[in-house]
C-alpha distance (Angstrom), angle and dihedral (degrees) to the residues before:
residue distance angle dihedral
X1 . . .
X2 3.98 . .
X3 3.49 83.9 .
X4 3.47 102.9 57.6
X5 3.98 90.8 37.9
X6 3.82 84.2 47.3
X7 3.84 80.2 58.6
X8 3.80 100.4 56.7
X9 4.01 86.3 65.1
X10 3.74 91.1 111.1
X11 3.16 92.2 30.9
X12 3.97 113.1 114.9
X13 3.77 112.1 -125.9
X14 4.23 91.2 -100.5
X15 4.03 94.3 46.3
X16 3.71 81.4 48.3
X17 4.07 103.7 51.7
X18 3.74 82.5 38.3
X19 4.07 88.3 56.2
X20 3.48 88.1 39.9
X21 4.03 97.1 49.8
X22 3.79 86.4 53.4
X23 3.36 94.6 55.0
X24 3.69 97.3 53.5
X25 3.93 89.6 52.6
X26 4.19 90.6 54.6
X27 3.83 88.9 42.8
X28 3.80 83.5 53.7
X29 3.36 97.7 51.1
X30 3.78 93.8 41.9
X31 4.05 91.9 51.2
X32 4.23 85.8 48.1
X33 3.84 86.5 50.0
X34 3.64 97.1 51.6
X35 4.38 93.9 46.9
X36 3.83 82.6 53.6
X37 4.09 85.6 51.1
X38 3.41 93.1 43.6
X39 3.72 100.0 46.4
X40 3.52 97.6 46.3
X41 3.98 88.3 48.3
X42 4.29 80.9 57.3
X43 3.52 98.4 -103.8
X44 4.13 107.9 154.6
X45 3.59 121.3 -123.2
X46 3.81 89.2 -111.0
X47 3.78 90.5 56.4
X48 4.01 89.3 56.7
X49 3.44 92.5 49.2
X50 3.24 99.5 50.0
X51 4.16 89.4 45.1
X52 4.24 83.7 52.7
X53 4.05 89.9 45.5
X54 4.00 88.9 -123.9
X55 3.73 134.0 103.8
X56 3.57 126.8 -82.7
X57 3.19 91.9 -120.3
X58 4.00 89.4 57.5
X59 3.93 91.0 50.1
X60 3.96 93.0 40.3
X61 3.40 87.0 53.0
X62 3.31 98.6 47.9
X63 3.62 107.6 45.3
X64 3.48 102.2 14.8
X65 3.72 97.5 102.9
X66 4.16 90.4 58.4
């Protein structure tokens, strides 16, 4: 991660939210990608929440639908 915000150094401050707005969409689809893993390898709800730091709820919520 510090190298890729290292990166953005000459970066000006649009190329950089832009950079930094795509990376929050392929962290989001990583983190989605890994609760499917993990819930078809048995892991409970609670146990990806807990992985994720939020509530079960949260991470029910969020990818329970998938």
């Amino acid at each position: 991660m510090k190298t890729l915000v290292g990166s953005m150094d000459g970066m000006g401050p649009a190329e950089a939210l832009h950079a930094v707005a795509e990376l929050q969409k392929e962290v989001s689809r990583t983190e989605s990608a890994l609760v499917r893993g993990a819930r078809q390898a048995g892991l409970s709800w609670e146990a990806i929440a807990l992985c994720l730091g939020v509530s079960r709820q949260a991470v029910h919520r969020k990818y329970g639908k998938q």
